[in-house]
C-alpha positions as CSV (number, residue, x, y, z in Angstrom):
1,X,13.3,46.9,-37.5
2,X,9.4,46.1,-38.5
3,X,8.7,43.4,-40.2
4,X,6.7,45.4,-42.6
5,X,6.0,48.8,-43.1
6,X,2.9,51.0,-42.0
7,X,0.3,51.0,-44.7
8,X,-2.9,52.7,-45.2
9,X,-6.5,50.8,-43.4
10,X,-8.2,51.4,-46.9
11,X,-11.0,49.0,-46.9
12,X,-8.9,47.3,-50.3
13,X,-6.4,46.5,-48.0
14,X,-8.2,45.8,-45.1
15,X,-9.8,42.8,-47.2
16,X,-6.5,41.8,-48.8
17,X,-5.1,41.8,-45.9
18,X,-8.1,39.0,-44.3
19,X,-7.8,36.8,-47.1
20,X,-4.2,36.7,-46.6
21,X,-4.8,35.4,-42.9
22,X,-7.1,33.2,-44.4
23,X,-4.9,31.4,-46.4
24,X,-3.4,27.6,-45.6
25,X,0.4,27.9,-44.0
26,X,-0.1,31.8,-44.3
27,X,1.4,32.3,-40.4
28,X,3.2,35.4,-38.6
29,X,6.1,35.1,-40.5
30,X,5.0,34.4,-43.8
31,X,1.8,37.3,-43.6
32,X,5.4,39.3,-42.5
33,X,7.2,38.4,-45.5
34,X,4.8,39.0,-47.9
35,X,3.9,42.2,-47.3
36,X,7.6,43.2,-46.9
37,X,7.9,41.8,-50.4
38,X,5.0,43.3,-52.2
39,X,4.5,46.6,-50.0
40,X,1.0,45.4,-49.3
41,X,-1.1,43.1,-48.7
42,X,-2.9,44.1,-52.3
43,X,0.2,43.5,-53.8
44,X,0.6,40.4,-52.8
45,X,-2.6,38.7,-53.6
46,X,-2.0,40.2,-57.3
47,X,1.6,38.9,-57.2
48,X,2.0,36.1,-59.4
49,X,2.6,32.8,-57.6
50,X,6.2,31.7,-58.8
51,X,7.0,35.3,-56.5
52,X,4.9,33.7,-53.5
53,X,7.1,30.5,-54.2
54,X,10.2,32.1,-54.3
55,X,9.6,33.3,-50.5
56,X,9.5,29.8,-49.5
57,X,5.2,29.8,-49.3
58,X,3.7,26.2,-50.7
59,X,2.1,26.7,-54.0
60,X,-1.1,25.5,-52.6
61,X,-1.2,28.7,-50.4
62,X,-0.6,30.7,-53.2
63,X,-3.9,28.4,-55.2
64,X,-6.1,29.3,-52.3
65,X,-6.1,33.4,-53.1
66,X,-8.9,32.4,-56.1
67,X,-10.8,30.2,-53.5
68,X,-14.6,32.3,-52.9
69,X,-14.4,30.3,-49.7
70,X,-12.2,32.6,-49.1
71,X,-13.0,35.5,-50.3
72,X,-16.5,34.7,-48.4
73,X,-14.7,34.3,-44.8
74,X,-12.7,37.9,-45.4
75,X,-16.3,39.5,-45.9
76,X,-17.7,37.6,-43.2
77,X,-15.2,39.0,-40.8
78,X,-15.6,42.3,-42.4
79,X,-19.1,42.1,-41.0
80,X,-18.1,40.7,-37.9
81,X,-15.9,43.7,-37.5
82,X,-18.7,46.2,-38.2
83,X,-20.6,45.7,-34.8
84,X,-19.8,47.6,-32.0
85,X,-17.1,46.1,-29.7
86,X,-14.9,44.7,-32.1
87,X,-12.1,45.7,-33.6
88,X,-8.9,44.5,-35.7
89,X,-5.4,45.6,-34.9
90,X,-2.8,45.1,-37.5
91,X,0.8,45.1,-36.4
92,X,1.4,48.5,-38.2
93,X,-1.4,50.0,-35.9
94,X,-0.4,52.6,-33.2
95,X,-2.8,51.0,-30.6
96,X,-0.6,47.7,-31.4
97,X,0.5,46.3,-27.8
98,X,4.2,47.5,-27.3
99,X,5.4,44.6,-25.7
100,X,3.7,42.1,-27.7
101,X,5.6,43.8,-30.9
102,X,9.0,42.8,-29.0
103,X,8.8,39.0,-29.2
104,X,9.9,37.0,-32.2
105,X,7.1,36.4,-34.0
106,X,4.6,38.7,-33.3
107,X,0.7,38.4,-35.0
108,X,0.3,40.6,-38.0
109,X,-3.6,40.5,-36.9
110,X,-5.2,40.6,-33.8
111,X,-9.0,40.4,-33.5
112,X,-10.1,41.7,-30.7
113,X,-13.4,41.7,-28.6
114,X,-14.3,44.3,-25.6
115,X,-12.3,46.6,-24.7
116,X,-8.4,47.2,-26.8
117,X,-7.3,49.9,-24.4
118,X,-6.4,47.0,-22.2
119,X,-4.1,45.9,-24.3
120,X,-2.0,48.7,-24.1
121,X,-2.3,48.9,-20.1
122,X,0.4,47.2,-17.6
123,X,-0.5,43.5,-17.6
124,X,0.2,40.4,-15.8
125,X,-0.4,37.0,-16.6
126,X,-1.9,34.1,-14.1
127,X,-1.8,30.7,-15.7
128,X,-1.8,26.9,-14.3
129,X,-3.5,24.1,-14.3
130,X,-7.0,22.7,-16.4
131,X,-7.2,20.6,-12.8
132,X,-6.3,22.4,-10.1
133,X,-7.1,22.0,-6.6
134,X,-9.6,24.0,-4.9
135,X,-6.7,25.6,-3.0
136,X,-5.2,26.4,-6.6
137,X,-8.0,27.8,-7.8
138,X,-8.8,30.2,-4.3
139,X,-5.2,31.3,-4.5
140,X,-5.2,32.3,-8.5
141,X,-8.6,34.2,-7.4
142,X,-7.3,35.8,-4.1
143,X,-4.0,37.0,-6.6
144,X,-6.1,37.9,-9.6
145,X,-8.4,40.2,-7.2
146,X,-5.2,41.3,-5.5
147,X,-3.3,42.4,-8.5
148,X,-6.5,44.0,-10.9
149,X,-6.8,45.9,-7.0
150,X,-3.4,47.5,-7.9
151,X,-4.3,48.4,-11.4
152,X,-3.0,45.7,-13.8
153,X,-4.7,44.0,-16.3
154,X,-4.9,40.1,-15.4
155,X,-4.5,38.5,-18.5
156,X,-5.0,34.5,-19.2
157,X,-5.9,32.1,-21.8
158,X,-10.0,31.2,-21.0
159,X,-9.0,27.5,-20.1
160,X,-10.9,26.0,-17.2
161,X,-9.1,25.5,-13.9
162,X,-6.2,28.1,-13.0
163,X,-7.3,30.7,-16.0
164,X,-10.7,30.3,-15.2
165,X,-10.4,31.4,-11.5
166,X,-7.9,34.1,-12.5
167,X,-10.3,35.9,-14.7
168,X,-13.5,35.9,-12.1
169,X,-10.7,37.7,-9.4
170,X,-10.1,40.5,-11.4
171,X,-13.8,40.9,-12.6
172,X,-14.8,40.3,-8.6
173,X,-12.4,43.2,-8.1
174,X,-13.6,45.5,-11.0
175,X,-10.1,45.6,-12.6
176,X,-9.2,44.6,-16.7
177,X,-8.7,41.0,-17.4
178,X,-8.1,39.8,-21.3
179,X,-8.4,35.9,-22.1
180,X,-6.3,35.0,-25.5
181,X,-7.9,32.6,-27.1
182,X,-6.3,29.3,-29.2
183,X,-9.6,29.2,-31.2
184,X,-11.2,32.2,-33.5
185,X,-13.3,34.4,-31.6
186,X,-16.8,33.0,-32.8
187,X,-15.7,29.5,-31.6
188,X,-15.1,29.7,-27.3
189,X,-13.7,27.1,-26.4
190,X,-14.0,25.5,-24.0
191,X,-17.2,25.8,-24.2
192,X,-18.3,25.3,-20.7
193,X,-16.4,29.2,-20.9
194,X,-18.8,31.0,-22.7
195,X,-20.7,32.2,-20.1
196,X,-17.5,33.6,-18.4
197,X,-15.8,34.9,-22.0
198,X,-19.5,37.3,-21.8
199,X,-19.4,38.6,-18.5
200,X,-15.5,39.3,-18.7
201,X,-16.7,41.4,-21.6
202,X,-19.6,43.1,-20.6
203,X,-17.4,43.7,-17.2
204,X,-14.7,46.2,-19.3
205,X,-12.6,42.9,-20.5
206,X,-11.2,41.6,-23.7
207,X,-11.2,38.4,-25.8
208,X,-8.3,38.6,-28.4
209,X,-7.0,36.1,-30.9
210,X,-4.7,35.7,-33.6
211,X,-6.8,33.0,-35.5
212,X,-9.2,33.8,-38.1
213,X,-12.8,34.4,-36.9
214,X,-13.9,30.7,-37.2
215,X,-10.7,28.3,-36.3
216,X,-12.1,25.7,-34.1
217,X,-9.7,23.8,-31.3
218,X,-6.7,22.7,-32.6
219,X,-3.4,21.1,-30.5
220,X,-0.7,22.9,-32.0
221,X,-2.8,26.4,-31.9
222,X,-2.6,26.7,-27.6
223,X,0.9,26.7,-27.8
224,X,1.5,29.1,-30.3
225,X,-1.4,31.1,-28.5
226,X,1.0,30.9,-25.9
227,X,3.3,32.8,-26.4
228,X,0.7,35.6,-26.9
229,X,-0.2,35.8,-22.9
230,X,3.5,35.9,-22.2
231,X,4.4,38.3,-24.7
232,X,1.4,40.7,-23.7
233,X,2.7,40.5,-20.3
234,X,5.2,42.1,-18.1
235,X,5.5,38.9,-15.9
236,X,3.8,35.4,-15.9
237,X,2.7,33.9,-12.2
238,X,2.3,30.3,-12.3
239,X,0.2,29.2,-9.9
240,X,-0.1,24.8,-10.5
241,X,1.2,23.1,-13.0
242,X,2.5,19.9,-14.1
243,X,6.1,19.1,-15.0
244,X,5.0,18.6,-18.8
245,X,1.9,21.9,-19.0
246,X,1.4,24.3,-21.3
247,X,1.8,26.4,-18.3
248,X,5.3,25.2,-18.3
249,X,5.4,26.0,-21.8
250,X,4.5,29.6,-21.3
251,X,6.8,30.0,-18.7
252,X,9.6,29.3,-20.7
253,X,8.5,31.4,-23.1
254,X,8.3,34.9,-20.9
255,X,12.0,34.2,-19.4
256,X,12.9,33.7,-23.5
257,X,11.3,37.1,-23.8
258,X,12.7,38.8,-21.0
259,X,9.8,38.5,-18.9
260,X,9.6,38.1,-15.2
261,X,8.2,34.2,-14.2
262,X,6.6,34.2,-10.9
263,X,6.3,30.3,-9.1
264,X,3.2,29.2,-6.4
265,X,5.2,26.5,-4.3
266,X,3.1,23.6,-2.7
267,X,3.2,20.5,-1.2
268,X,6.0,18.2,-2.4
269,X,3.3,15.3,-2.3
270,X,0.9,17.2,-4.6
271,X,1.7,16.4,-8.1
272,X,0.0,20.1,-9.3
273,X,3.1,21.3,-7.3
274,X,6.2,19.9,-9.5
275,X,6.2,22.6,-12.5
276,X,6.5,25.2,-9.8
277,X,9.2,23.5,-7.9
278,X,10.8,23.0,-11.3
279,X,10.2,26.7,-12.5
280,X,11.9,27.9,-8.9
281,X,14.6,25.2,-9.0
282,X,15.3,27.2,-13.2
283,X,15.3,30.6,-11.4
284,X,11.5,31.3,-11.6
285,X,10.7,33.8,-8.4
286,X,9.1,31.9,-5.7
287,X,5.8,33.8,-4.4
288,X,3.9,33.5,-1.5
289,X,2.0,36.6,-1.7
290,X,1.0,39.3,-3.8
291,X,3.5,41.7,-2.2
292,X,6.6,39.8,-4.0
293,X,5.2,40.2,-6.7
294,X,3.8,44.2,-6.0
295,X,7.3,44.8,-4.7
296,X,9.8,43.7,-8.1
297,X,7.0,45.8,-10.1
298,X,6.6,48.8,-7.1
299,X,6.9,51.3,-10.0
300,X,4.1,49.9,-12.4
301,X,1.9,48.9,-9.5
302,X,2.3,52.6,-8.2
303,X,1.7,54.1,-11.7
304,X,-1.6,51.5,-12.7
305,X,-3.0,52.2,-9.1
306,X,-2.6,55.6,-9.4
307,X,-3.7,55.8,-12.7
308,X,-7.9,56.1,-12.1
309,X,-7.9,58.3,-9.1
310,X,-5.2,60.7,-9.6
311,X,-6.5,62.7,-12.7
312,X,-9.2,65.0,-12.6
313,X,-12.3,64.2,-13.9
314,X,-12.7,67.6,-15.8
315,X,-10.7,67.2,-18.3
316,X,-11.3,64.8,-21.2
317,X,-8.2,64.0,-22.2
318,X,-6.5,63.4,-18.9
319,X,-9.9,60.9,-18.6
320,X,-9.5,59.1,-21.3
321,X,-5.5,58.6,-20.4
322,X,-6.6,57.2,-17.1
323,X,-7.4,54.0,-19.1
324,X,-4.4,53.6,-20.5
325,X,-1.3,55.3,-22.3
326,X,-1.9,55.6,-26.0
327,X,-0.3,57.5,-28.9
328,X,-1.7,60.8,-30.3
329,X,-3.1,59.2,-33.5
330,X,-4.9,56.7,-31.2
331,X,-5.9,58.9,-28.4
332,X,-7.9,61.4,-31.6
333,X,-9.4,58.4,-33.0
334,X,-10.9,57.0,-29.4
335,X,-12.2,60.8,-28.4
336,X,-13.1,61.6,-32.0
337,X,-11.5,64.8,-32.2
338,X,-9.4,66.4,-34.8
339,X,-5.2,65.2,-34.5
340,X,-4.4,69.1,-34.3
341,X,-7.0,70.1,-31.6
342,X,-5.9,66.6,-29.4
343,X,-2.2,68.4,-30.0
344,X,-3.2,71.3,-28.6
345,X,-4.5,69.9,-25.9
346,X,-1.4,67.7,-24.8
347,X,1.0,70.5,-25.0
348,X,-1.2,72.7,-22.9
349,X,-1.3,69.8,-20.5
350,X,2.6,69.0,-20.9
351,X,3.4,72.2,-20.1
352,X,1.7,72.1,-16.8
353,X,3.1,68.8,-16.1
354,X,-0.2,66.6,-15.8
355,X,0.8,64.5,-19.0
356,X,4.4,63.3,-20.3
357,X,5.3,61.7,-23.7
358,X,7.3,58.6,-23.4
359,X,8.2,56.3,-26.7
360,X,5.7,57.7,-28.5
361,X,2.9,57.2,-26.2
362,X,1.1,59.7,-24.0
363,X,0.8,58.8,-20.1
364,X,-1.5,61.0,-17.6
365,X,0.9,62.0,-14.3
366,X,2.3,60.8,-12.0
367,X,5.2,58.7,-13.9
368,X,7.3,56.6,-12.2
369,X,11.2,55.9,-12.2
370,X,10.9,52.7,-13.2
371,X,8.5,54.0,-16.3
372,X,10.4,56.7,-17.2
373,X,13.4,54.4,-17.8
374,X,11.3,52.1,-20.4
């Protein structure tokens, strides 16, 4: 059941709904709660604050709704949001990652910079360790390039070392990656990243985050961000990692989420090695190349691959599906065209069999068995 209903973007709520996610101990759950309280997030903010209190939120949170420090960072972000490339996806939003709407706690926001069709494309995460060995970091390249070849987004989280190198494969091989940041999206960090956070999004790639605009680096924000790349994902390849990671962490977290956790063995002398030996020894599947991965996911890899070739490139609609599957309301809005003429257009195409409907979401032929069955 959602944690909240769908409610209207107005440009009221749009702000409400900022200086919510602005306010102090205001997370997933508690955003969640609110607006399942109140009906929205206008609602809320007007709500007196013995109501906020009685959901369990601190009165301080509740103080901070008259702050004009807040009220200034909502417009900011506003702003932000105005320039081309950016975009903010709510949880009630059709283009709202499927997957990433299955896990416990999923973000009520999501800011998002480059390209948000990725996010509703197959992914797979590659994650390891900040200091890997150049061995590591060739064999999360060589995997990256590999799987963005087959047509899945590589996602990551921006970090040096392992994520770093998994990123530059699948721009190298001209395929999606998406880096999920533990910091707002006008802080990179690290910073030694920035350079590679712009090319992955002047190459087709996102940056996304959960955290308001200007969070710097915190500890307790890479974990929760976390559970973001896992949830995004339909599997999580660790390629080094120590026995106490976040990589570990994230591991743990796709097999809680029903996620497939792929393991790099290595030397038994090499310390980068232990977290993979330890993720195979928990059941993790031990991968050597890209085809053990290619072949437990044979009926995404066939449907992403296929994906850019096998529509023609005469029809718009078919076109804009090669990118990714998408629901009617957001397939209109990306092409700009009127809900009942996109309509028209899908049955037409239904009915000769080059487009199928699947959980509410539009995918160009050919479908697989294995995607039919989701």
């Amino acid at each position: 059941m959602p944690l909240f209903e769908p409610i209207g973007p107005s440009p009221a709520e749009l702000d409400a709904r900022l200086r919510l996610h602005l306010l102090p101990d205001v997370g997933a759950i508690h955003f969640s709660r609110l607006i399942h309280a109140f009906g929205s997030a206008c609602a809320a903010l007007a709500a007196p604050a013995a109501a906020w209190r009685a959901l369990g939120l601190k009165a301080s949170s509740a103080a901070a709704r008259r702050e004009p420090s807040v009220r200034d960072a909502a417009l900011a972000a506003s702003r932000w949001l105005e320039q081309p490339g950016r975009r903010l996806v709510a949880w009630d939003d059709p283009d709202y990652p499927a997957l990433l709407k299955e896990i416990a706690d999923p973000p009520p926001l999501l800011f998002v910079r480059g390209n948000p069709a990725l996010l509703e494309r197959p992914q797979l995460a590659i994650i390891g360790s900040r200091r890997a060995s150049t061995p590591g970091l060739d064999t999360a390249q060589a995997f990256a390039q590999a799987l963005a070849g087959a047509g899945f987004v590589v996602t990551s989280g921006l970090a040096l070392g392992i994520d770093g190198a998994a990123h530059r494969g699948a721009i190298r091989a001209g395929g999606g990656t998406v880096a999920v940041l533990g910091t707002g999206l006008e802080n990179i960090y690290p910073q030694r990243h920035k350079g590679l956070a712009e090319e992955l999004v002047q190459a087709g790639g996102a940056l996304i985050s959960e955290y308001p605009l200007a969070t710097p680096p915190a500890r307790d924000n890479f974990p929760r961000r976390n559970r973001l790349i896992s949830g995004l994902s339909l599997g999580v390849l660790v390629v080094e990692a120590q026995l106490a990671s976040g990589s570990l962490i994230t591991a743990r977290l796709a097999a809680e989420q029903g996620r497939e956790v792929y393991a790099v063995p290595g030397s038994i002398h090499h310390p980068g090695a232990r977290g993979c030996h330890q993720l195979i020894r928990d059941g993790a599947q031990l991968v050597e190349s890209v085809e053990h991965i290619l072949e437990g996911l044979a009926g995404w890899s066939a449907y992403a691959a296929a994906m850019p070739t096998a529509v023609p490139i005469n029809d718009p609609v078919l076109c804009e599906l090669a990118a990714g599957p998408r629901s009617s309301e957001a397939l209109a809005r990306d092409m700009g065209w009127p809900l009942p003429r996109l309509l028209a257009a899908l049955t037409e195409l239904e009915v000769a069999g080059q487009v199928v409907s699947e959980a509410g979401r539009w995918f160009a032929r050919p479908l697989p068995d294995t995607l039919r069955a989701r």
